[in-house]
Backbone as JSON Lines, residues from 0, in Angstrom:
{"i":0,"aa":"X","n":[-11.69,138.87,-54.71],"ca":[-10.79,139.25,-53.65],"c":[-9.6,139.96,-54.27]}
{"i":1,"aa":"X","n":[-9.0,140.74,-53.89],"ca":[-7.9,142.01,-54.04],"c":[-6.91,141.21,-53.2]}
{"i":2,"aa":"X","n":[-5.21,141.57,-53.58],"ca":[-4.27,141.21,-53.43],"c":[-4.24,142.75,-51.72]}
{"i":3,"aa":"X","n":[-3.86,141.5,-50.47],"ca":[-3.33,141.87,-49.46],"c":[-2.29,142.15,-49.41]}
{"i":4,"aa":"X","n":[-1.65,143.86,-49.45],"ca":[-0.42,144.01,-49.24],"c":[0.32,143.68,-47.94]}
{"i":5,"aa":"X","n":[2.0,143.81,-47.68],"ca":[2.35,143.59,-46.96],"c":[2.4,145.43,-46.4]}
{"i":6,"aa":"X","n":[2.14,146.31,-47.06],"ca":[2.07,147.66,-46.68],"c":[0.65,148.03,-45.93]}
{"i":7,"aa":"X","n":[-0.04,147.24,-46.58],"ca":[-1.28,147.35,-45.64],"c":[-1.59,146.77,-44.31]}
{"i":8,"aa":"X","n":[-1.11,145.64,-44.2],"ca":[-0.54,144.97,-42.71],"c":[0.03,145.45,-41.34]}
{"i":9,"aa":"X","n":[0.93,146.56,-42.31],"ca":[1.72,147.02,-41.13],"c":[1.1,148.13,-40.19]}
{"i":10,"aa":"X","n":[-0.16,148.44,-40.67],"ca":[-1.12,149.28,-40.03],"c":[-2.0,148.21,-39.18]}
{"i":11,"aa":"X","n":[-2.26,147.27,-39.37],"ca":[-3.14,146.38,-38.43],"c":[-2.19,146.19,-37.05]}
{"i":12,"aa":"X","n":[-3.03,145.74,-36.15],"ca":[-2.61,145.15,-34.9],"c":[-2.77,143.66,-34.9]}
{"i":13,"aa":"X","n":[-2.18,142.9,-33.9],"ca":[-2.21,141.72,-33.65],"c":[-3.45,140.75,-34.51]}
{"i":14,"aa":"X","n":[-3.93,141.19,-33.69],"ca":[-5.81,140.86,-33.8],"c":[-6.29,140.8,-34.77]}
{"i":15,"aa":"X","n":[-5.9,141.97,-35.42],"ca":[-7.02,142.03,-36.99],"c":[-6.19,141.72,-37.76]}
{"i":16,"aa":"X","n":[-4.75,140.93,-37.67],"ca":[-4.55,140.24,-38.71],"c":[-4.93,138.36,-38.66]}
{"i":17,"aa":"X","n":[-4.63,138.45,-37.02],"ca":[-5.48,136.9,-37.2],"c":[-6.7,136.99,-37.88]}
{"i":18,"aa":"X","n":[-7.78,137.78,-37.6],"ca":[-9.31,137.47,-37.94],"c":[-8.97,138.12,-39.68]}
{"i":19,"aa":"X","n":[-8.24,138.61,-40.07],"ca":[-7.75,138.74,-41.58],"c":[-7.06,137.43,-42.21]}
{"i":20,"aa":"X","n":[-6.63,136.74,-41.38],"ca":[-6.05,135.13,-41.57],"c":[-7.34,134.41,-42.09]}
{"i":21,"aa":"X","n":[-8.2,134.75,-40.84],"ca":[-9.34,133.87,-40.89],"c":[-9.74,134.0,-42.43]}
{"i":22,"aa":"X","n":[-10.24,134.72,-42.33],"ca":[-11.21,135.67,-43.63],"c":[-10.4,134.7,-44.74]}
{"i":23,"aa":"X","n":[-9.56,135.32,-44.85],"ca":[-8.87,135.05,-46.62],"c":[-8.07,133.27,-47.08]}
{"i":24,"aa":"X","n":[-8.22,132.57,-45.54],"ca":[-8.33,131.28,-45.08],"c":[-9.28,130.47,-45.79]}
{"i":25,"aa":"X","n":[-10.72,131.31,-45.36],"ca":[-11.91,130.91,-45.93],"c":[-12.35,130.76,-47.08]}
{"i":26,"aa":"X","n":[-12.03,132.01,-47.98],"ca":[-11.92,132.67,-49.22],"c":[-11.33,131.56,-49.82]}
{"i":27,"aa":"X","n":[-9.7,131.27,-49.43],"ca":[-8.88,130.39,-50.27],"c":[-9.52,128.76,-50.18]}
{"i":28,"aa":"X","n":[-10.47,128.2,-49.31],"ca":[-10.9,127.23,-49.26],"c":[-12.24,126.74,-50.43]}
{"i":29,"aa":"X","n":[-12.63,128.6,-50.34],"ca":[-13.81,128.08,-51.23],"c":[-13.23,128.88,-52.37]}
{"i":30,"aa":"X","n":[-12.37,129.02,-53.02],"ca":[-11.73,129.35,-54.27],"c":[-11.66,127.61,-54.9]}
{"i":31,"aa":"X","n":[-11.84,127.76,-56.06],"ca":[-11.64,126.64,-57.33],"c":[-10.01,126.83,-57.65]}
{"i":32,"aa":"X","n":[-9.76,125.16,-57.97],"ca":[-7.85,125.74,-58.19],"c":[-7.64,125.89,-59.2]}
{"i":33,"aa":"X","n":[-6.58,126.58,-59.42],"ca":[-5.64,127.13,-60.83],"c":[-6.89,128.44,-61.08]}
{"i":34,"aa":"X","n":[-6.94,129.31,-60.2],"ca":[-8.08,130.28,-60.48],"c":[-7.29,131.87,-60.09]}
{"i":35,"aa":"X","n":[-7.67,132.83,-60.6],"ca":[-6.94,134.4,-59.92],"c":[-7.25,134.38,-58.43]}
{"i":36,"aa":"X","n":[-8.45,134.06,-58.48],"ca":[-8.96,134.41,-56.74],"c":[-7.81,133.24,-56.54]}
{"i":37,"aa":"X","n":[-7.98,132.42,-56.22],"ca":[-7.1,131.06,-55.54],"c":[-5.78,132.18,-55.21]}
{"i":38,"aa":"X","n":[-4.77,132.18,-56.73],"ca":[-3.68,132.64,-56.58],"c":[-3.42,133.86,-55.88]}
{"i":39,"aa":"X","n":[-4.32,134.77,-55.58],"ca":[-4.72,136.43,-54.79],"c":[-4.65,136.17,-53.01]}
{"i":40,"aa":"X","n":[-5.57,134.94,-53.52],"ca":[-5.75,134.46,-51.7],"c":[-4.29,133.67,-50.96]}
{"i":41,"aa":"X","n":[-3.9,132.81,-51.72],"ca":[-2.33,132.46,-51.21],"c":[-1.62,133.58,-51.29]}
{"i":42,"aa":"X","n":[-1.64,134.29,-52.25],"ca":[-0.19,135.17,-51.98],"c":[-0.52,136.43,-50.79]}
{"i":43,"aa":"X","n":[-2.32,136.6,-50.58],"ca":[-2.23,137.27,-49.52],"c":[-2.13,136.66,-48.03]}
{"i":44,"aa":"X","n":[-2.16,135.28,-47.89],"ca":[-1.77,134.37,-46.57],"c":[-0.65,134.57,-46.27]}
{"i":45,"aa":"X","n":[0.09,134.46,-47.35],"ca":[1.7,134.51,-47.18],"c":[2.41,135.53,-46.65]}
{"i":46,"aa":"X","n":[1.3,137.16,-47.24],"ca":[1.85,138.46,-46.95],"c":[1.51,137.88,-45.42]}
{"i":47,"aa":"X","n":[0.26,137.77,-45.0],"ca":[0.0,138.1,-43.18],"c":[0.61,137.56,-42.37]}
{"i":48,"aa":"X","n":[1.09,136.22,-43.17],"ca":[1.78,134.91,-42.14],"c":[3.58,135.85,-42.28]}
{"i":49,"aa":"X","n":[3.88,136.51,-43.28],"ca":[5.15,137.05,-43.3],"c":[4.95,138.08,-42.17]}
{"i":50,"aa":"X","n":[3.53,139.05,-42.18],"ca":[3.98,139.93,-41.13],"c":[4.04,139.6,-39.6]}
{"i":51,"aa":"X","n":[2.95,138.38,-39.62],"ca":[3.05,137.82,-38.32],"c":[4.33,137.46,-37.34]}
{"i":52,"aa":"X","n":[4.7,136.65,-38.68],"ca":[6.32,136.28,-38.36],"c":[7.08,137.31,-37.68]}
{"i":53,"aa":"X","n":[6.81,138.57,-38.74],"ca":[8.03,139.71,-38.54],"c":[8.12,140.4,-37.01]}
{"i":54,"aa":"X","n":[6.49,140.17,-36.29],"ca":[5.96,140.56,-34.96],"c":[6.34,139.93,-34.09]}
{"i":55,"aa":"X","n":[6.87,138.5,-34.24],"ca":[7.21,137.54,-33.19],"c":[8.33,138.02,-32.52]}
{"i":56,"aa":"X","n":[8.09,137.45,-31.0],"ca":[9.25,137.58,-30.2],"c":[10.71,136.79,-30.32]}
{"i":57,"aa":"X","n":[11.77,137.05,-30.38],"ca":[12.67,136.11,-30.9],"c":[12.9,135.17,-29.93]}
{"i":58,"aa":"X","n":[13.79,134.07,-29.84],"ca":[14.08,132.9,-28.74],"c":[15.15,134.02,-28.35]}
């Protein structure tokens, strides 16, 4: 698995970053720990869950 930018994100819509959640969700479950994939797959959760965030409506 390849490192998910946060530059690449900003081209997706809603949608295909949930089912991109999914995906790399999966990935990170069946990754072994202390591994590159492992560490590739968290830091790309983090990018999607950051852009998600950035999409939200405020209170």
């Amino acid at each position: 698995m390849r490192l998910i930018t946060r530059f690449e994100l900003v081209a997706k819509n809603t949608n295909e970053l949930y089912g991109l959640h999914r995906k790399v969700f999966n990935e990170l479950a069946k990754s072994k720990p202390q591994t590159l994939e492992r560490v590739v797959a968290l830091a790309s959760l983090e990018n999607i869950e950051n852009e998600l965030a950035s999409r939200a409506p405020c209170p």
